[in-house]
C-alpha positions in Angstrom: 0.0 0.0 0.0 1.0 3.6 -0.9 0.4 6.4 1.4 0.1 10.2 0.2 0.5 13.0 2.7 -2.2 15.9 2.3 -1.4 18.7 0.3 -1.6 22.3 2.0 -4.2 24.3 0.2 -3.2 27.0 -2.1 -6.4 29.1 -2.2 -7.0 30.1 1.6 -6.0 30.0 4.9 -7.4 27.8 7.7 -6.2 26.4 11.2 -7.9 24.0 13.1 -6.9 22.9 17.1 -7.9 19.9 18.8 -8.1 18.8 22.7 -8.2 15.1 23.0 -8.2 12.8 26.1 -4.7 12.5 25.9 -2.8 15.1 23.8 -3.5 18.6 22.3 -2.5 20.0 18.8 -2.6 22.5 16.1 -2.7 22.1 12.3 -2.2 25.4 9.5 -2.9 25.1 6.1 -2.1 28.2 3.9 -0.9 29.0 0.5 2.7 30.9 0.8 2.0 32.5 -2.5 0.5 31.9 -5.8 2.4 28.6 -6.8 3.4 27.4 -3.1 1.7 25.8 -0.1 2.2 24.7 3.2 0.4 21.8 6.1 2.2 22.5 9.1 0.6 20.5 13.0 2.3 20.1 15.8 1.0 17.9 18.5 2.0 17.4 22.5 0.3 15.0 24.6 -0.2 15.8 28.5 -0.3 12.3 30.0 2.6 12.9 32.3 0.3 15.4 34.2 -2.4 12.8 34.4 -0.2 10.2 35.2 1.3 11.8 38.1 -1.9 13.0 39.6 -2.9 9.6 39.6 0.7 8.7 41.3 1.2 6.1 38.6 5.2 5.5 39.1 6.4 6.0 35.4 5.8 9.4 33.4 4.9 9.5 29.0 5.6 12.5 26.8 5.7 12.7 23.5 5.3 15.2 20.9 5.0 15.5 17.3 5.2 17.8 14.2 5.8 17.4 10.5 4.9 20.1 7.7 5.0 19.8 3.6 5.5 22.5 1.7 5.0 22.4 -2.0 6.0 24.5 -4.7 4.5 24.3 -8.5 6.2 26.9 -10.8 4.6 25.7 -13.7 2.6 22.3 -15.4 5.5 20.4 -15.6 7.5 20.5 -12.4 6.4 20.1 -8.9 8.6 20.2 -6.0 7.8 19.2 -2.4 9.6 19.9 1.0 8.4 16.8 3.6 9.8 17.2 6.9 8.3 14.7 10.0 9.6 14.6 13.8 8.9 13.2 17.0 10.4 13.7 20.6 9.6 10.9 23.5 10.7 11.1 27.0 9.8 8.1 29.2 10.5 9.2 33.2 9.9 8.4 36.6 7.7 9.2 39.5 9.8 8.8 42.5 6.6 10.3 44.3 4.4 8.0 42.9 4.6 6.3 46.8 3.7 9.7 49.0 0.6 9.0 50.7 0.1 5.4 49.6 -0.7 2.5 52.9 -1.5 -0.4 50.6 1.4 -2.9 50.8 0.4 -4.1 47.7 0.5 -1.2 45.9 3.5 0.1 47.2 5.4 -3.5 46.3 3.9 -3.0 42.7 5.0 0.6 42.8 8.5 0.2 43.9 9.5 -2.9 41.4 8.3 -0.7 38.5 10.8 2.3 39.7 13.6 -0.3 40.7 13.4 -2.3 37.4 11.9 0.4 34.8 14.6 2.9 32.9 14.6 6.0 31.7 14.1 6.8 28.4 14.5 9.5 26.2 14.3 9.3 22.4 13.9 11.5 19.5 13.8 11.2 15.6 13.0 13.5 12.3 12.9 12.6 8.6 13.1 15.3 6.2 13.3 15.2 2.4 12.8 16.5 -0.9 10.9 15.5 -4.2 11.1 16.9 -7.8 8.2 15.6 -10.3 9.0 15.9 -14.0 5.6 15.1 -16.1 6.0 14.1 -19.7 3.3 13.4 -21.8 2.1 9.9 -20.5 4.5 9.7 -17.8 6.4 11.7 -15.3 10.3 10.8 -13.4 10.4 11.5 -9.8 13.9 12.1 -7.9 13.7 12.0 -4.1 16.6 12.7 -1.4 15.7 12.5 2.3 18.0 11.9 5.9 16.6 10.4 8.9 17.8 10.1 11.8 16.9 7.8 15.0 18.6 9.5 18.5 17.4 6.4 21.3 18.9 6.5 24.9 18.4 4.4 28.4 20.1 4.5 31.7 18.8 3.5 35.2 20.4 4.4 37.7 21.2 2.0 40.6 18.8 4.1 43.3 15.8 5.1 41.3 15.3 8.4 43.5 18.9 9.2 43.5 20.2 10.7 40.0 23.9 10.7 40.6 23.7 6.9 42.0 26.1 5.3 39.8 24.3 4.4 36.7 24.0 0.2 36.2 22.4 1.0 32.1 23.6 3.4 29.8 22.7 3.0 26.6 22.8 5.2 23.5 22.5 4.0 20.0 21.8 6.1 16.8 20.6 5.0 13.3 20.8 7.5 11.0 20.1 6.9 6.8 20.7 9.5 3.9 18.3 8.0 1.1 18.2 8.5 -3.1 15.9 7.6 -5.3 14.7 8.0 -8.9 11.9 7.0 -9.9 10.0 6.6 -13.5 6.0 6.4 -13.9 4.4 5.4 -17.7 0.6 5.3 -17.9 -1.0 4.4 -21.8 -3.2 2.4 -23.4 -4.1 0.2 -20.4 -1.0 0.0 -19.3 1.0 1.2 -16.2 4.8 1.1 -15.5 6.6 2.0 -12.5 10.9 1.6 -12.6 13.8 2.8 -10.5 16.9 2.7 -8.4 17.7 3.6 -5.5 20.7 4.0 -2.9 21.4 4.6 0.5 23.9 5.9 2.9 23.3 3.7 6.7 25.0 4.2 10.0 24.6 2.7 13.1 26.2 3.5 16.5 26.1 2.0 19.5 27.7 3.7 23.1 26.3 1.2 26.0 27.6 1.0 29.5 25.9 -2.2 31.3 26.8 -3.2 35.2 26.0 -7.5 35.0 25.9 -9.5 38.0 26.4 -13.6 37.6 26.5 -15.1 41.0 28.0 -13.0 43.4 30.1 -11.3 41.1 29.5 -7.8 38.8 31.3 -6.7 35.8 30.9 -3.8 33.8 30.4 -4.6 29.9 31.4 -1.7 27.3 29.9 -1.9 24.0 32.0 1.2 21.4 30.8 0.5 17.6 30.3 2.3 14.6 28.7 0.5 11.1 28.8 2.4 8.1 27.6 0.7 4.8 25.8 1.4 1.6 22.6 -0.4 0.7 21.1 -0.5 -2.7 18.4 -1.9 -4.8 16.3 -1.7 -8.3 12.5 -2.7 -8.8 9.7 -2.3 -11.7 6.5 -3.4 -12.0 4.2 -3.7 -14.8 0.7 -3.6 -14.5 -2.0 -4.1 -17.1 -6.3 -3.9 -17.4 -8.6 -5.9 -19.7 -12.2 -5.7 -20.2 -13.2 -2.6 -19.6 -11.0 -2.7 -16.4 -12.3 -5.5 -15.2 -9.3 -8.0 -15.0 -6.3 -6.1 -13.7 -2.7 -8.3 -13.5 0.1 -6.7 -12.1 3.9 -8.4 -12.3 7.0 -7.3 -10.2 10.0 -7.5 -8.3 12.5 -6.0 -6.5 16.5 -6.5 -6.1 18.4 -5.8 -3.5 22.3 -5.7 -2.0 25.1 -4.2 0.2 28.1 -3.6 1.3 28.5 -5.1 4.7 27.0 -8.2 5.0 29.4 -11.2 3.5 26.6 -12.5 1.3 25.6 -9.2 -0.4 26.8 -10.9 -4.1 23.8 -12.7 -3.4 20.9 -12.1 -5.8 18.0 -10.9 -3.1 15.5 -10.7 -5.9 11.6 -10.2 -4.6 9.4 -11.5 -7.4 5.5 -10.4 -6.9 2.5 -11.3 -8.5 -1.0 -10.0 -8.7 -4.7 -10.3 -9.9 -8.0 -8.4 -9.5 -11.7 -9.2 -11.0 -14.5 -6.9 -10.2 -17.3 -8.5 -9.7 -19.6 -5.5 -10.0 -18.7 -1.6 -9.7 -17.9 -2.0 -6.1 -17.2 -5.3 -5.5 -13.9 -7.1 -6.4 -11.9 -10.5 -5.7 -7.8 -10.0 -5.0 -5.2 -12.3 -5.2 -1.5 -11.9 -4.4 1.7 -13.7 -4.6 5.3 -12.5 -3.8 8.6 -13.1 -2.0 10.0 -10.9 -0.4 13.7 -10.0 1.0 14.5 -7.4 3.8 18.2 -7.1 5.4 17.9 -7.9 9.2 17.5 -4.9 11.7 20.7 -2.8 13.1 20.9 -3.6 15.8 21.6 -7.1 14.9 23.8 -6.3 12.3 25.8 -3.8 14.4 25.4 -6.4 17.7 29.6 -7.3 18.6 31.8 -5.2 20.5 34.6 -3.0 19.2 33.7 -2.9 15.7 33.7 -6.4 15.8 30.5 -8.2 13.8 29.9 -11.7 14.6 26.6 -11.4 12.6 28.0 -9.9 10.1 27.5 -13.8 7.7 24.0 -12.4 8.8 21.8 -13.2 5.3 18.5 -11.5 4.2 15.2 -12.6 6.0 12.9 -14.1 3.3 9.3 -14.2 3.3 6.8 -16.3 1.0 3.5 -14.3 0.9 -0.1 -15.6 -0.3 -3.2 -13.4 -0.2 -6.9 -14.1 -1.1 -9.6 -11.5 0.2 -13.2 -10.1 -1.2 -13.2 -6.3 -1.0 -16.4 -4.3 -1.0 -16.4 -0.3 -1.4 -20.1 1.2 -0.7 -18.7 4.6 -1.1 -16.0 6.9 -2.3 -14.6 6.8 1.6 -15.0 3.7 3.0 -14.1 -0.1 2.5 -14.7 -3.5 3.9 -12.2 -6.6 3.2 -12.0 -10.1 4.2 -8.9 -11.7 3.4 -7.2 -14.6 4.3 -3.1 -14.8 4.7 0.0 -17.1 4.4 3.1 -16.3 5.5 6.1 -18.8 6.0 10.1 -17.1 7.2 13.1 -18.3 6.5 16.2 -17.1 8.1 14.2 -15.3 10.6 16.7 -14.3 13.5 
């Protein structure tokens, strides 16, 4: 599935804000002149005050923004700004126990502060896109960098915060992405081919006190991965009879430069196959396999740039759909499909 952020309008401004149970936010959507827009929210939840009144011993907050601005000098050329990013702090409520005589609840209360760590944790994606449309077609070239900031540390008396710490953790993914991208639509017929590379790193900083028996030792965990990834896909799509019977055929390629088995050929085939039934009713059937390379942190897992995992080979999935879907309007649908799903080389 493909998912398309809202365009900002370019005839009038509006702003909207919202109070939730949980979180409050504010969303503006003006034109910035007569070829430009912009969709700018924000959002900031206010659990942590609910939480504490309630003397629950751990404390959520998280906030949000993203904004897309887009710029569309003439019929050809369209150019959009996407920017998305997130901050979430998970603390604690050493208070949580003032005025509390339940045993029980003070037992529960004090192994969620003794065992619970702090966390704090923030992350933004921002990118840019520039559509070229042809006659029947149109190329696409998008850039973007993301970066994932995620840290931990607990410290050996919860109430106490310069108790030496027994967790400190601090890892960091961060990914600069390319892609181009070609789009053919004619006579029944609908194309989509490209490439695309990316930039990874991966850094990991951990402190972590271990006890086995009665002894304790303090593990150090220092690396740094840095390696490209890169891929190719197209698919081919096609409708007969009056649009009735729609086939689609695919796959996807993909490799790298760290893992020791990146010569291999990860290629993700897909098939597909639609009948409407009537106007609004339609029966879909999909086939594929399909490789991703495992996660970072099992990749970068080793200690002082060494990679044990690094043998580590793509995790394959074989992928079977069958489902009836219904659409009684414009803005809604119903589906009932069924799913088959085997892994191999799952870690």
């Amino acid at each position: 599935r493909d998912f398309y952020q809202s365009k900002g309008s370019d005839e009038s401004f509006s702003a909207s804000f919202s109070l939730g149970s949980s979180d409050a936010g504010l969303m503006i959507n003006t034109p910035t002149s007569e070829k430009s827009s912009l969709l700018f929210s924000i959002r900031r939840s206010y659990l942590q005050f609910l939480f504490k009144a309630l003397q629950l011993p751990f404390l959520p907050t998280y906030n949000d923004f993203q904004f897309k601005h887009t710029y569309k000098p003439n019929s050809k050329n369209q150019f959009n700004i996407i920017g998305l990013a997130a901050i979430d702090n998970f603390s604690l409520n050493p208070e949580a126990n003032k005025g509390i005589d339940d045993p029980q609840k003070l037992a529960q209360n004090e192994y969620t502060l003794n065992n619970l760590p702090v966390n704090e944790q923030w992350n933004y994606t921002i990118g840019g896109t520039w559509r070229h449309f042809f006659e029947s077609s149109n190329l696409l070239v998008v850039m973007s960098r993301s970066h994932l900031n995620n840290t931990a540390y607990k410290n050996s008396l919860y109430y106490d915060k310069n108790s030496p710490k027994t967790i400190d953790y601090t890892s960091e993914e961060i990914e600069n992405k390319s892609r181009i991208e070609y789009n053919y639509r004619k006579n029944n017929y609908k194309l989509n081919a490209g490439i695309n590379i990316e930039d990874a790193t991966y850094l990991n900083k951990s402190i972590i006190l271990q006890t086995v028996f009665d002894s304790s030792f303090t593990k150090r965990v220092n690396n740094e991965l840095h390696f490209i990834k890169y891929g190719a896909f197209a698919q081919l799509s096609k409708s007969y009879f009056f649009d009735r019977v729609i086939t689609s055929a695919g796959f996807r390629i993909d490799g790298n430069s760290f893992t020791e088995n990146r010569t291999t050929p990860n290629l993700s085939p897909r098939l597909s196959l639609s009948y409407n039934i009537t106007q609004k009713t339609s029966i879909n059937a999909n086939l594929g396999i399909y490789y991703q390379l495992p996660s970072y942190t099992i990749l970068g897992f080793g200690e002082n740039n060494n990679y044990p995992n690094q043998d580590a080979e793509y995790i394959r999935c074989d992928q079977a759909v069958l489902g009836v879907e219904y659409n009684p309007s414009n803005f809604s649908k119903i589906t009932i499909e069924s799913f088959y799903k085997a892994y191999d080389n799952y870690p």
